[in-house]
C-alpha positions, 0 to 999 in steps of 0.5 A: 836332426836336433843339435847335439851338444857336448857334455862339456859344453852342457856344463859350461852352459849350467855354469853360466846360468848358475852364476847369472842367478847368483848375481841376481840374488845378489842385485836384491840384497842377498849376501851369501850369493855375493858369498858363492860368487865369490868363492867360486871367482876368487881364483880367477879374479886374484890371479889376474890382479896378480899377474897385472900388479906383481904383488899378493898384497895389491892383488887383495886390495883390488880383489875386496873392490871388485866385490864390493863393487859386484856388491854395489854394482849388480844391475850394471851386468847384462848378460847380453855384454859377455859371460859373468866371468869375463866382467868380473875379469874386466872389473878386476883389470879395470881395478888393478890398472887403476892401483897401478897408476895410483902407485906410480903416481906416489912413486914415480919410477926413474929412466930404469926402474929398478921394478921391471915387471911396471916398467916393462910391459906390454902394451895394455892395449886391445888388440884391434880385432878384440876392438872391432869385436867391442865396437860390433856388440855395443852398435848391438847394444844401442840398437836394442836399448833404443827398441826399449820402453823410454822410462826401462832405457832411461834407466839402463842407460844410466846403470850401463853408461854411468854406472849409477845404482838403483838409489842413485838412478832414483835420486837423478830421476825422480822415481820412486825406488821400486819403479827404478827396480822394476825398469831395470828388470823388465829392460834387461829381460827385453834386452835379452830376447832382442839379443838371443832373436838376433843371435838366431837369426839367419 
């Protein structure tokens, strides 16, 4: 019998397809995708900086990088590594955790601070089978970028691991600009099949 899907489900799945398109657009240039994709992140992406800084303003701050860097950024998402809502979650924990410590760097906080939201926290740590989970999709990640073309894993390894953009990625090998481009674009369309043929495998 073919496999039934919830309406819900269907939808969530025309979510995510939308979104990966925009951040598509948005790998080529195309300012008002960043636009829509902001619009419809902003409430996730604000109130996870919130929760983690306690303060709207710092919360902007780190809001205006995360986009900027969606912006600068965009080759480095594969959609093989997670939904785009949960790396713009990551980029904004990232981003927020990074201006938290800045802030206490300035204002080292005494034996009992008198701001109890930094001072006390839970451990920022993952938890150890979010971990294992991390560590079982990156062997994945390895085994299918090691499968690529060497010029398509050369440059996704320098977009994944170095966080380089493309005109950075040119400058480090010596390629030109639209060779960089189109590696990148035939690397993750071979990542993709690697990943969804082991997905639905036995």
């Amino acid at each position: 019998m073919p496999q039934l899907h919830s309406p819900t489900r269907l939808r969530t799945r025309c979510d995510e397809a939308a979104l990966v398109a925009l951040l598509g657009r948005i790998r080529f240039g195309d300012a008002e995708a960043l636009g829509q994709l902001y619009d419809q992140a902003l409430g996730q992406v604000h109130g996870l900086a919130l929760r983690v800084l306690g303060n709207r303003q710092d919360a902007e701050e780190v809001v205006a990088d995360v986009f900027l860097q969606v912006w600068d950024r965009a080759v480095s998402y594969c959609p093989q590594r997670g939904a785009v809502m949960a790396w713009l979650q990551t980029l904004a924990w990232s981003r927020a955790i990074d201006h938290k410590r800045r802030r206490l760097r300035r204002s080292p906080p005494g034996l009992h601070p008198d701001d109890a939201v930094l001072a006390y926290t839970e451990s920022e740590d993952p938890a150890p089978e979010h971990l294992a989970e991390s560590q079982a999709l990156a062997t994945r990640v390895r085994q299918a970028l090691d499968a690529l073309a060497p010029g398509q894993r050369r440059v996704l390894e320098l977009a994944f691991y170095e966080d380089l953009s493309h005109a950075q990625i040119a400058q480090r090998t010596g390629l030109p600009l639209g060779t960089v481009k189109s590696h990148a674009r035939r690397g993750l369309a071979s990542l993709r099949l690697a990943m969804d043929g082991e997905d639905h495998a036995p």
